[in-house]
N, C-alpha and C positions, 0 to 999 in steps of 0.2 A: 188238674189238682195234684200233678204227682210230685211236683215243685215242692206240697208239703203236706208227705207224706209223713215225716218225721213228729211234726206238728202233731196229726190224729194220731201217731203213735203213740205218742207222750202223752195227749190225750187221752188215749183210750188206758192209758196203767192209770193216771191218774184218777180215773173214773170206777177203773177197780179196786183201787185201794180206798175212796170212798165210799164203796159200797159194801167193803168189808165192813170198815166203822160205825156203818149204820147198823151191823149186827151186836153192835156193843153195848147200846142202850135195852135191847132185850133181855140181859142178864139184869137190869136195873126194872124191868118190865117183871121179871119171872121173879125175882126178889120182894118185890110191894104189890105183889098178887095186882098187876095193872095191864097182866099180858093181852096183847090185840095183835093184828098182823099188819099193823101199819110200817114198819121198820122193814120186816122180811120182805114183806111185797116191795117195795120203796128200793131197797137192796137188790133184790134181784132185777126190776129194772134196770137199774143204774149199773150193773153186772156187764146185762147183754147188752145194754149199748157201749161202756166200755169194751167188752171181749169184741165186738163189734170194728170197733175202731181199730183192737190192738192188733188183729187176726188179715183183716182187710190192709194193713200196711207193712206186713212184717218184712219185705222187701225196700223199709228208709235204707237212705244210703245214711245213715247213723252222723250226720251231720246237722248244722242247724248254722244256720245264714241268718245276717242282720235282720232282714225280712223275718223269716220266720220266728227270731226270738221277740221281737214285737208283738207276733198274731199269738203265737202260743203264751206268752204272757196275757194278754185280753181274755184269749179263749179261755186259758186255766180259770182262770178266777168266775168269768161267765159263766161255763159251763156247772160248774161245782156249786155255785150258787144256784142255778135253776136244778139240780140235781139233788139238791142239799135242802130243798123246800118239799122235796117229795113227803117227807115221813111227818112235816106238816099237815099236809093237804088230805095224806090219805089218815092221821088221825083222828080220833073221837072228838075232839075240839071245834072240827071244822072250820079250820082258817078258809076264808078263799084263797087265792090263788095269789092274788096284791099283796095280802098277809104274809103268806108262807112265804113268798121270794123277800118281802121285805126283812123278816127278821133273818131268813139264812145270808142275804148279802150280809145283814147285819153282822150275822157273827161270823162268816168267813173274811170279812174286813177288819174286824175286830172295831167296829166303833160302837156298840152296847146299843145304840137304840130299839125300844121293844114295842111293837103294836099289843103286848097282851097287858091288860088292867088288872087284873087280878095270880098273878103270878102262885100264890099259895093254895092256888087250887088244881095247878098244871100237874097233868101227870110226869113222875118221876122220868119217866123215859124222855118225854121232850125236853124238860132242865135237863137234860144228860145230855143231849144231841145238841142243845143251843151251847153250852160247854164245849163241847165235841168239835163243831164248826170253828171256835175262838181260837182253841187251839191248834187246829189244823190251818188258819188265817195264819195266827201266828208265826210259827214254825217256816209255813210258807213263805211270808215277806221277810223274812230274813234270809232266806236261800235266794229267795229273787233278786234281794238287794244286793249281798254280796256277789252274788256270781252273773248276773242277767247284765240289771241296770247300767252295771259300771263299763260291759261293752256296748250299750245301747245308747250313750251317752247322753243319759237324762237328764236334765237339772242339776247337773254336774258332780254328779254321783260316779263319774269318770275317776276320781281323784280317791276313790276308793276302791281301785283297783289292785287282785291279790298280787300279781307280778304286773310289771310291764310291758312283759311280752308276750300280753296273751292276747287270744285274737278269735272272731267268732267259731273258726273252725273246734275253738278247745274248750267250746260252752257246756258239752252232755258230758265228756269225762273226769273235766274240773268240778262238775254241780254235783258228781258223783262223791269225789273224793270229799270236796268240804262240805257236802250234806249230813256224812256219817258223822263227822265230828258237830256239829251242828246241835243233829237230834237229839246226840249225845249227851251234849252241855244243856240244851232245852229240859231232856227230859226228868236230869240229875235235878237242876232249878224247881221243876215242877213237884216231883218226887219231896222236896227239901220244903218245900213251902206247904204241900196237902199234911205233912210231917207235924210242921210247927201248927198250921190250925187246929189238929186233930190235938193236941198237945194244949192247948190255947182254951179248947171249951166246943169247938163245934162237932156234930154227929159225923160219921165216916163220908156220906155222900154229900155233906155239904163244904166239907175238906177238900175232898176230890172234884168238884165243880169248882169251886170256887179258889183253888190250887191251879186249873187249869185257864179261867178267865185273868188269873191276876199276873201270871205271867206273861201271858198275850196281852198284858194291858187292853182288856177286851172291854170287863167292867160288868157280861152277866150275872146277873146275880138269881139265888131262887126264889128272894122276897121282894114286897112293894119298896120298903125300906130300904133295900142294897146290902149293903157289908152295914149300915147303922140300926138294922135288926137286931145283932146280937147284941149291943149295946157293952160290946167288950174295949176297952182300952188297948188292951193287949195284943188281940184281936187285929187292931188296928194299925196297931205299931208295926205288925209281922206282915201286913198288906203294906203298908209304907218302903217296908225295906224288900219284899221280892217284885213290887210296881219298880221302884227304880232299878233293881238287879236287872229287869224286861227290859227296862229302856236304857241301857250302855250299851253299845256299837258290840255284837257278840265278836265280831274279829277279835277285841280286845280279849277276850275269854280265849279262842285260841292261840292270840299269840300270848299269852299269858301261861298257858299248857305248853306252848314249846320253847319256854324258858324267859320270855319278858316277865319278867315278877315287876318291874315299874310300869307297868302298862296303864293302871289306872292311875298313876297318880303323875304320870310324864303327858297322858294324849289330856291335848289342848278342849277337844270336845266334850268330854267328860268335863272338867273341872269347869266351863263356863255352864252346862246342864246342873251343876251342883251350885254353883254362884247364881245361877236364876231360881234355885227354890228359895234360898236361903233371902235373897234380896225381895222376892214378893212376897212371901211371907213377913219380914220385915216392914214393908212397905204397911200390907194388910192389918198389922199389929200398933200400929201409927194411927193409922186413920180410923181404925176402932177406939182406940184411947181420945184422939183428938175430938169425936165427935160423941162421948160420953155413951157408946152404945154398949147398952147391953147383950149386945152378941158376939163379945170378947172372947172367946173359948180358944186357949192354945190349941188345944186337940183338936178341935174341927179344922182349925186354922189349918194347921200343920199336912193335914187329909186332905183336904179337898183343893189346896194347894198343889200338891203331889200327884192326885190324881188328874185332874184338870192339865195339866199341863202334857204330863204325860199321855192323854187322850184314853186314860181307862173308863173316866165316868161312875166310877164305884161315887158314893154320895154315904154322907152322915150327919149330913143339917142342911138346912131349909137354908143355902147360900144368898138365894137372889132375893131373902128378906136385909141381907146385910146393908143395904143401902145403893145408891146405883154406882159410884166408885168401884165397890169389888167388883157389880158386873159387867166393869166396865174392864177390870184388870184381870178379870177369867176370859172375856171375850178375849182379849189381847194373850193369855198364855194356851190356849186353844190353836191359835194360829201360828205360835214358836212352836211346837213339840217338842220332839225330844230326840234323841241322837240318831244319826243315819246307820244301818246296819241292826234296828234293834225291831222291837215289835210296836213302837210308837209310830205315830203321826205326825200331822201337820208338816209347817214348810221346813224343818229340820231346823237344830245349832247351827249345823256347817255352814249352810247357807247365810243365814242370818251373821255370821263369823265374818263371812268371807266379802258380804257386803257390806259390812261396817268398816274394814280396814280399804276397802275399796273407796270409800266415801270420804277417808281420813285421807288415802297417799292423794286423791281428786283436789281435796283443800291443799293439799302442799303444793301442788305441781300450781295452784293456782298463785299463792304465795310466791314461790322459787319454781317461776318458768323452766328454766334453763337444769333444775335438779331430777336426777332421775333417782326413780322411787319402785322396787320391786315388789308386789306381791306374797308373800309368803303366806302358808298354813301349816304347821304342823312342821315349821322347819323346810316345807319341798314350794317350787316356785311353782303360784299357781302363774297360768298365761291367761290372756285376754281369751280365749275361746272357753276357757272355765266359766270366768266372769262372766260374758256373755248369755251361759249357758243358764248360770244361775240366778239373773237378772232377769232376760225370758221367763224362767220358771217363776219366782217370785210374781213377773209382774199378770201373768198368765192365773194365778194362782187368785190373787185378787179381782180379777176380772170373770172368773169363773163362779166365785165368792157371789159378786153382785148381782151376775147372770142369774144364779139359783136365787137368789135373794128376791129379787123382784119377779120371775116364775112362780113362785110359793106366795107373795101377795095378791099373784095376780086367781091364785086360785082360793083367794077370800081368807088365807090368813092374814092377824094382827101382824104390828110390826114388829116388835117384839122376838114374837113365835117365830116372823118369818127369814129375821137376821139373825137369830139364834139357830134355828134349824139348817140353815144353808151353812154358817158355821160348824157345828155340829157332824153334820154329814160329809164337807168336805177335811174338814180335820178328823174324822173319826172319832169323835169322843163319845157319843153316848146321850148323854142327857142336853135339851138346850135350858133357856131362860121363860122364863113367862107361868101362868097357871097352868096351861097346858101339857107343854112336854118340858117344864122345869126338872128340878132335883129328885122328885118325886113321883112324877107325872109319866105321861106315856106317851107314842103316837098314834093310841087306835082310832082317834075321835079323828082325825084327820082326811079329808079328799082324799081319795085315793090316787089321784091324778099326784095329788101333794105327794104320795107317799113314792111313787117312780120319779119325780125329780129328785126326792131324796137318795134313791139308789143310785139313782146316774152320779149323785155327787161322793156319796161311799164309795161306787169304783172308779170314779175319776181321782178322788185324792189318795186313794190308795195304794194307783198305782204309778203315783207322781206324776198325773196329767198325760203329760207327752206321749205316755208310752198308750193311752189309748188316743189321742187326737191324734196323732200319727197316722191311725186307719185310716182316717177319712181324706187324708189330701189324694189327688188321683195321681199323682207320680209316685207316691207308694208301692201303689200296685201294677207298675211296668217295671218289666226286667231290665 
């Protein structure tokens, strides 16, 4: 194991600095007189097996190999999630075990799906830590994406590389430099957005939770209703505008800080993520007029548009009463997400970009044999090994879809419940369709057998497939 040492090292800080966060929901304990020692005990496990890790390796040779960026990818998120159910399990609440991992993959994925029914009876500290988890998801996949995936070359997340000539050898002190600024720009967003709630009508802690899932395009909420509890407009509007702030590529935000002031209005990704709200909402606003329904509401329109695409899951109306059209046109913005580098989901713009103009130069070269037709994104030539990469992924993506799809029928959910959910989980949004785990709804009622398919599909779409099937081929693991 010494091969990857570097690996448990990384591990084991990670596991400390998790277990620090876990003392932060205490002060939310000691505040609504709800103190128990489920958090501290929870923490200090998670302590000594981090110091564990971090003490037993201090001898890495401070590098990190294609290989390892792979495992340490899987491991981080694995670990943190079975680590990150602790302050569940040892709660008053008594989750089991199925419970507690399901909601913390939940919220270190950031896909919002919640095993608890009753939300307004949870103590303060656990909304705090289910908050806690979103944003630490968050913050997380945007350091992975920008710095990891693009030399691991995922689903063609290559092409969002910060130089060209970087190379795995310059993974831990590059994730250093561009994580400061990172947290940086996260933490301002967050900061700016608990600001405008608190400003807007909601109490301090429901600011602050709910400041920290909207950024993360997470989607926890502390009520049954979501963000359509408070019943604010306003309210909603200020979720609309720091949901999308989450979902633009943060490269954009620093190269924006080191003098591209055209950055959002020149990159190609952004402006088609903004021409798909604008076009389905459109679309939605049509087929509610055409078909004389009464559940015309710009407002909700506008909401669950925004979120829904972007894989937050926040909710403000009863959508899947719309007719089966919308559900059929949320299923379909579910599996576009939202832009690469951000804290969204699903199969990204880029991709979806980069195989529609694939599809287009395919038709010409079929027309004018003899014409030769480049590839371009963003102005740079992508090559056939892109394409390749992202068509794999794509096509991986949907087969993975179906795989859970019919796994989740097979353990006696409707169909419905079961196509929704496999959606859901692999896009990370949060809420699916049906009476069950609709708009509204939840997944406690669910197998529990149901409920680990659905994890495996939160950390598979999370971390764009590849980078966990990868484990499993055996030429992986020969040097």
């Amino acid at each position: 194991m010494s091969n990857y040492k570097t690996v448990f090292f990384t591990l084991g800080i990670l596991q400390i600095i998790l277990g620090i966060f876990m003392l932060i929901p205490v002060i939310a304990q000691l505040f609504y007189d709800e103190f128990d020692s489920s958090f501290i005990g929870a923490s200090i496990v998670t302590m000594i097996f981090g110091s564990l890790f971090f003490l037993s390796n201090l001898d890495h040779d401070k590098k990190l190999n294609l290989q390892q960026a792979f495992l340490l990818t899987a491991l981080s998120w694995l670990s943190i999630a079975i680590f990150g159910s602790l302050p569940f399990v040892f709660s008053s609440t008594e989750f089991s075990f199925t419970n507690a991992f399901f909601e913390s993959m939940s919220g270190i994925t950031t896909t919002g799906s919640t095993i608890i029914s009753n939300l307004e009876i949870i103590p303060k500290g656990i909304l705090f830590w289910r908050a806690i988890l979103q944003w630490l998801g968050g913050i997380g996949i945007i350091v992975m994406a920008i710095t990891l995936m693009p030399l691991m070359n995922v689903g063609g997340m290559q092409l969002f590389k910060i130089s060209s000539n970087d190379s795995s050898e310059k993974i831990l002190p590059k994730s250093k430099e561009i994580a400061l600024r990172l947290i940086y720009i996260y933490s301002i967003l967050t900061a700016l957005c608990a600001i405008s709630y608190k400003t807007l009508g909601m109490n301090f802690f429901d600011s602050l939770t709910h400041s920290m899932t909207t950024i993360a395009t997470g989607g926890f909420s502390n009520y049954n209703d979501s963000i359509g509890f408070f019943n604010n407009i306003y309210i909603e509007i200020s979720a609309m505008v720091f949901i999308i702030l989450g979902s633009l590529p943060f490269i954009a935000y620093i190269k924006f800080l080191s003098g591209n002031k055209k950055i959002f209005f020149s990159d190609i990704q952004i402006k088609t993520f903004l021409k798909i709200i604008v076009i389905s909402i459109f679309i939605l606003v049509v087929y509610l007029i055409l078909n004389n329904s009464g559940q015309l509401n710009l407002r909700y329109i506008f909401f669950n548009v925004i979120s829904i695409l972007t894989g937050t899951g926040y909710v403000n109306a009863q959508y899947d009463n719309w007719g089966s059209f919308p559900i059929i046109l949320f299923l379909g913005l579910m599996f576009i997400g939202g832009c690469a580098g951000s804290t969204t989901c699903g199969i990204k713009i880029f991709r979806i970009q980069i195989l529609y103009s694939f599809i287009v130069n395919h038709l010409k070269k079929i027309i004018y044999p003899k014409g030769i037709f480049i590839l371009k994104y963003n102005q740079n030539t992508v090559g056939d090994k892109f394409v390749a990469s992202i068509i794999s992924f794509i096509y991986m993506y949907l087969v993975i879809f179906f795989i859970i799809a019919a796994l989740l029928s097979l353990t006696g959910l409707d169909f419905i419940t079961a196509i929704s959910g496999a959606a859901t989980s692999i896009s990370n949004v949060g809420p699916g369709l049906g009476s069950i785990i609709g708009p509204n709804g939840n997944f406690s009622t669910l197998p529990d057998l149901s409920k680990w398919i659905l994890t495996l599909g939160m950390i598979l779409g999370r971390l764009e497939l590849f980078a966990i099937l990868v484990l499993f081929l055996p030429s992986f693991w020969k040097n």
